[in-house]
N, C-alpha and C positions, 0 to 999 in steps of 0.2 A: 504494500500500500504506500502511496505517495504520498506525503503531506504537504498541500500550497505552501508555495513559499510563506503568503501572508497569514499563515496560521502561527504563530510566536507561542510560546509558554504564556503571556499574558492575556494574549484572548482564549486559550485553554480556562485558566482561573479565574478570567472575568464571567467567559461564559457558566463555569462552575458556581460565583457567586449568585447569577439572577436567577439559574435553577432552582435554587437554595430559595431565593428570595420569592418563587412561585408557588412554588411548594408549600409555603408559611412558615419557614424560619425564620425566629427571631432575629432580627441583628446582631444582635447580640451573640448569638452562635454563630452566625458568618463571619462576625470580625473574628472573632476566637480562631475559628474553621482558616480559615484565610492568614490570620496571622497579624495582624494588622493591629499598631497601639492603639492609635485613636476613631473613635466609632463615627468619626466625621468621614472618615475616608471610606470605609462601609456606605455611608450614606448615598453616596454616590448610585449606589445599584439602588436604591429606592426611587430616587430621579427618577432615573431613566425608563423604570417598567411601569409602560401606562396600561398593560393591560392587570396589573396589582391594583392600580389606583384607579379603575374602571370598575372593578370588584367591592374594591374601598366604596366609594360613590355609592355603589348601588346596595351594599350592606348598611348603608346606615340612614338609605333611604328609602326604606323594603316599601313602605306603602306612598310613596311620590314616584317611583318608577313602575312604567305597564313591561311585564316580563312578557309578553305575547307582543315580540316584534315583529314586523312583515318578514314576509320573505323576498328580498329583493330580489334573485334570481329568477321569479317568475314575469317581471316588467321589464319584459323583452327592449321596448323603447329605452328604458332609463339604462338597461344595458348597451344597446347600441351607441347612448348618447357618451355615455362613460368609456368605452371604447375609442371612441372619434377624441377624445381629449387629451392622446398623446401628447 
């Protein structure tokens, strides 16, 4: 097996931290996990994952969000049109 050049040891371990962080590990266990003194530098993978904080959002707004979204793949148009906006 070949590994991309662009694949380094640090997107190995970054990619390792946001799994951690989807999962629902504490930060606190990432940092530790990771190695890292200060839980500021942790914090970093909390940024970045919107689909956590899409989660977050909607956990703490169970009755202001409609969990019965459309299904967009059936408006053939609005795909077409999404499409055309390369």
């Amino acid at each position: 097996m070949v590994i991309p050049p662009k694949v380094r040891p640090h997107v190995l371990r970054h990619s390792k931290g946001m799994h951690l962080l989807q999962a629902g590990v504490n930060l606190i266990y990432i940092r530790d996990f990771l190695g890292h003194v200060d839980i500021k530098t942790t914090e970093i993978y909390a940024r970045t994952d919107t689909e956590t904080k899409r989660k977050a959002i909607e956990n703490a707004y169970l009755g202001l969000i409609d969990s019965s979204l459309p299904d967009w793949n059936k408006d053939q148009e609005l795909l077409l049109w999404l499409s055309e906006l390369k």
